[in-house]
NUMILUM-369292 format. One record per atom (N, C-alpha, C): y, x, z; atom name; residue number from 1. Coordinates in pm, whole numbers, plus 50000, padded with zeros to 5 digits. Layout:
// NUMILUM-369292
((Y X Z) "CA" NUM)
...
***
This chain:
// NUMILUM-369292
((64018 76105 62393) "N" 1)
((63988 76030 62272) "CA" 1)
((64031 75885 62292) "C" 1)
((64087 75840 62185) "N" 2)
((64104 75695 62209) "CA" 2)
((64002 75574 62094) "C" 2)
((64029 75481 62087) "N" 3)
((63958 75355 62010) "CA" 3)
((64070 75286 61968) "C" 3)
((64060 75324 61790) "N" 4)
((64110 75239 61693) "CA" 4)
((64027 75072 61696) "C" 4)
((64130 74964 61717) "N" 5)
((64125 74836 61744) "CA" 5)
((64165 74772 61619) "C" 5)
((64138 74711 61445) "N" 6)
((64148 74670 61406) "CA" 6)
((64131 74545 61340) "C" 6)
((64276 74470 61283) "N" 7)
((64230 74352 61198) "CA" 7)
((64265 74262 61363) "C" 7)
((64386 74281 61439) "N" 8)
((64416 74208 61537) "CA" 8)
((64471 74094 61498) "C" 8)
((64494 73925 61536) "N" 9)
((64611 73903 61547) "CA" 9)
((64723 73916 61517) "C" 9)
((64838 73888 61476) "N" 10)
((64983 73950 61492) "CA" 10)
((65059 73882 61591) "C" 10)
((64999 73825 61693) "N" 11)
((65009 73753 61774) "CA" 11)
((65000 73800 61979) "C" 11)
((64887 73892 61933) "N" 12)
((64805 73975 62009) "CA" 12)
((64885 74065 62090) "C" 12)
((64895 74093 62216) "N" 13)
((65003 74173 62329) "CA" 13)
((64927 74264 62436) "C" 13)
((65042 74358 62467) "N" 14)
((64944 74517 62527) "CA" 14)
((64836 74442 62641) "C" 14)
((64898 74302 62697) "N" 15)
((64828 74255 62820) "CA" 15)
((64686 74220 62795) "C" 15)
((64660 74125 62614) "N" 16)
((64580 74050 62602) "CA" 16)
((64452 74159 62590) "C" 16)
((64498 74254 62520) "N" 17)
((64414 74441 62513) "CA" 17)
((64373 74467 62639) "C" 17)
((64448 74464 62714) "N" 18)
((64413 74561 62858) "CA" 18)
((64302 74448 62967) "C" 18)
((64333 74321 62894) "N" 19)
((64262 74221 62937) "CA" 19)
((64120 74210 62911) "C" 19)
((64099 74223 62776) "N" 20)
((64016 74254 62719) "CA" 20)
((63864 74387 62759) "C" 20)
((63966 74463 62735) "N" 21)
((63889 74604 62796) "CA" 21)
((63875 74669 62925) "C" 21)
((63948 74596 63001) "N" 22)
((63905 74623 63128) "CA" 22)
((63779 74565 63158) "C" 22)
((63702 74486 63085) "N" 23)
((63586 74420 63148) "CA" 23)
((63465 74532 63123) "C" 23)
((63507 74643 62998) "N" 24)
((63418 74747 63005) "CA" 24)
((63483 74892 63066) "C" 24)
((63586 74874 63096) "N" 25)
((63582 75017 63251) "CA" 25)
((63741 75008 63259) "C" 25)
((63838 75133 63291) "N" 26)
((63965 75107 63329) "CA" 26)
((64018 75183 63163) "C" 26)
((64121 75071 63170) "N" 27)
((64221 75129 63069) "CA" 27)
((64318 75206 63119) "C" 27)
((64363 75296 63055) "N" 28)
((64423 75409 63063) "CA" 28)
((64616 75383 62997) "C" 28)
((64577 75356 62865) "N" 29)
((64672 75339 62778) "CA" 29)
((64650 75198 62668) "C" 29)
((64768 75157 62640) "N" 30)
((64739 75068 62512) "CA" 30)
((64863 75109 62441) "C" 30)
((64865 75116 62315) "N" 31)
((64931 75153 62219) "CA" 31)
((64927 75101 62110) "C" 31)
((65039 74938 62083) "N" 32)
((65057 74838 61981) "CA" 32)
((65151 74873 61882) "C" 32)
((65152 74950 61801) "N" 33)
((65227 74947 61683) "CA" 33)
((65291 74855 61636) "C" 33)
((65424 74879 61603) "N" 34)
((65513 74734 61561) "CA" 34)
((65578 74799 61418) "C" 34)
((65614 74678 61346) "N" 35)
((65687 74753 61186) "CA" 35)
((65816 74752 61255) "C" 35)
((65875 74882 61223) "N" 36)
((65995 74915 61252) "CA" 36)
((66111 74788 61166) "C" 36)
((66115 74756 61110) "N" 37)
((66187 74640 61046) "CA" 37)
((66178 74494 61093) "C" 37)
((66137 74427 61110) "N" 38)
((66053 74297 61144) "CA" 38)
((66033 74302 61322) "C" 38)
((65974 74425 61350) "N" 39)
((65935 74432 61448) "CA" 39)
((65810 74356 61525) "C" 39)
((65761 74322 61427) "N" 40)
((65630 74227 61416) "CA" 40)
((65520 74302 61452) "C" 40)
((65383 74300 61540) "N" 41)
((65274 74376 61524) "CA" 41)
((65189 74399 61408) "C" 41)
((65184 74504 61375) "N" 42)
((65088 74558 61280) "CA" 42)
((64964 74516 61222) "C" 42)
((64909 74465 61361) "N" 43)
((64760 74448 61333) "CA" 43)
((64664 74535 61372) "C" 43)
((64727 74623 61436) "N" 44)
((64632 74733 61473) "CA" 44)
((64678 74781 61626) "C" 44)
((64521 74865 61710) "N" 45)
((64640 74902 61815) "CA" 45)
((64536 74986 61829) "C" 45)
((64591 75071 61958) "N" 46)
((64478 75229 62030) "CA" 46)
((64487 75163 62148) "C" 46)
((64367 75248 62207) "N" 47)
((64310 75216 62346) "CA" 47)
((64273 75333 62394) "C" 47)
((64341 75389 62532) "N" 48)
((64237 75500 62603) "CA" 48)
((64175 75434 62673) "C" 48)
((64020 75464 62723) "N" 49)
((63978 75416 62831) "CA" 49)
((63981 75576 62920) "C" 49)
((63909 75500 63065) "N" 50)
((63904 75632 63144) "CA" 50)
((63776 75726 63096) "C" 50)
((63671 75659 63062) "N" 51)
((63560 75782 63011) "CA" 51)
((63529 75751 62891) "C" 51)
((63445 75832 62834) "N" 52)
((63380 75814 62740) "CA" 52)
((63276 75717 62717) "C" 52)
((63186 75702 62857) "N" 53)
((63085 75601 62852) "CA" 53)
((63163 75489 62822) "C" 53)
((63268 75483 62912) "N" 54)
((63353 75297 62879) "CA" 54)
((63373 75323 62724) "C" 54)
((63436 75400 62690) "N" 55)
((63443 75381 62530) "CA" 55)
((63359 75326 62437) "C" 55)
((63231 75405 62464) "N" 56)
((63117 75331 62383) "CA" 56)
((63093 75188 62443) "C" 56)
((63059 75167 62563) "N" 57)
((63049 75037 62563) "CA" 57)
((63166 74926 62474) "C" 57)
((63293 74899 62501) "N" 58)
((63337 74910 62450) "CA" 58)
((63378 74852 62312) "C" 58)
((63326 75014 62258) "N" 59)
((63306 74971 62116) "CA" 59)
((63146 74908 62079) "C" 59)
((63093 74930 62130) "N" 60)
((62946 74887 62084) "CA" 60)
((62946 74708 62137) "C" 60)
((63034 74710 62227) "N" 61)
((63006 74527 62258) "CA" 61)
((63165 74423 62180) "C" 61)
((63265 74507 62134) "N" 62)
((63325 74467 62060) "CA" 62)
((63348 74439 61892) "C" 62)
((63319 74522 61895) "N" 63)
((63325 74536 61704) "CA" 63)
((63227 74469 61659) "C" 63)
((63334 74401 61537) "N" 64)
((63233 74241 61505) "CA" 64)
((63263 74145 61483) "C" 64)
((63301 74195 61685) "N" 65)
((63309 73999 61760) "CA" 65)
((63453 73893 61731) "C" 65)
((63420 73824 61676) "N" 66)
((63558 73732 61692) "CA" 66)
((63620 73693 61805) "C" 66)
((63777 73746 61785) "N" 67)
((63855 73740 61907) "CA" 67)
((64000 73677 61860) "C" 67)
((64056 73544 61895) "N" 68)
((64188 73493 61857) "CA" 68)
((64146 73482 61702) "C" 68)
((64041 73464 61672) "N" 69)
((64046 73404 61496) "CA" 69)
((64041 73499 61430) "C" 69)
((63996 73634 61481) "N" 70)
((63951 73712 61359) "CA" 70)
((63833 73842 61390) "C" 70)
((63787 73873 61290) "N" 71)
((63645 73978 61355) "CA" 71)
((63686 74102 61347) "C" 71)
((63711 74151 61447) "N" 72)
((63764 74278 61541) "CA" 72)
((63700 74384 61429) "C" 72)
((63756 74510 61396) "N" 73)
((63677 74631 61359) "CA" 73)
((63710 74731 61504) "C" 73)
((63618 74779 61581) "N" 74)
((63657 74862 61658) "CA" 74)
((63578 74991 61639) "C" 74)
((63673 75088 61659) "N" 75)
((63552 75233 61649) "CA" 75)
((63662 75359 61724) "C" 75)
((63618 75497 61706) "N" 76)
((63615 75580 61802) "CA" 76)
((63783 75608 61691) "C" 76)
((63891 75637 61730) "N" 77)
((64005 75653 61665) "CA" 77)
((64006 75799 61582) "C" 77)
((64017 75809 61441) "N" 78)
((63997 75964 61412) "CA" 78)
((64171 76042 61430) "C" 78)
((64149 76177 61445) "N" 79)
((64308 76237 61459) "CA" 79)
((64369 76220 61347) "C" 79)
((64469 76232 61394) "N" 80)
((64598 76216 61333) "CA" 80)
((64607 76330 61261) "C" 80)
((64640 76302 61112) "N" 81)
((64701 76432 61022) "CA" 81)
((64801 76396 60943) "C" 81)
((64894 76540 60920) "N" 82)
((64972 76502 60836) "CA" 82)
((65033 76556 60739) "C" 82)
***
């Protein structure tokens, strides 16, 4: 499972993420979406952590909080459909 990270920055980089979330367990993956045109960040990104407990922490001590000038939405990422 991963954690949808929204309402980032467009400024915001895989390092400043992995920076971030390592303080609640090991990151696994970061995954920054860019507009294929522009090539600009989205505003949004995914996060694996290694467990589940890090996840909730996590999300329970992030979402909210203002980070680089704006208040984070973080939560558990839902699947992908299409």
């Amino acid at each position: 499972m991963s954690i949808y990270v929204g309402n980032l920055s467009y400024e915001v980089t895989d390092t400043d993420l992995t920076t971030v979330f390592t303080e609640y367990g090991s990151v696994k993956r970061v995954q920054l979406p860019t507009d294929r045109e522009t090539g600009r960040v989205r505003g949004f990104a995914f996060v694996e952590m290694g467990t589940e407990d890090e996840e909730t922490a996590a999300i329970e001590a992030l979402d909210g909080s203002e980070w680089m000038g704006r208040d984070l939405k973080v939560n558990k990422a839902k699947p992908r459909t299409r």
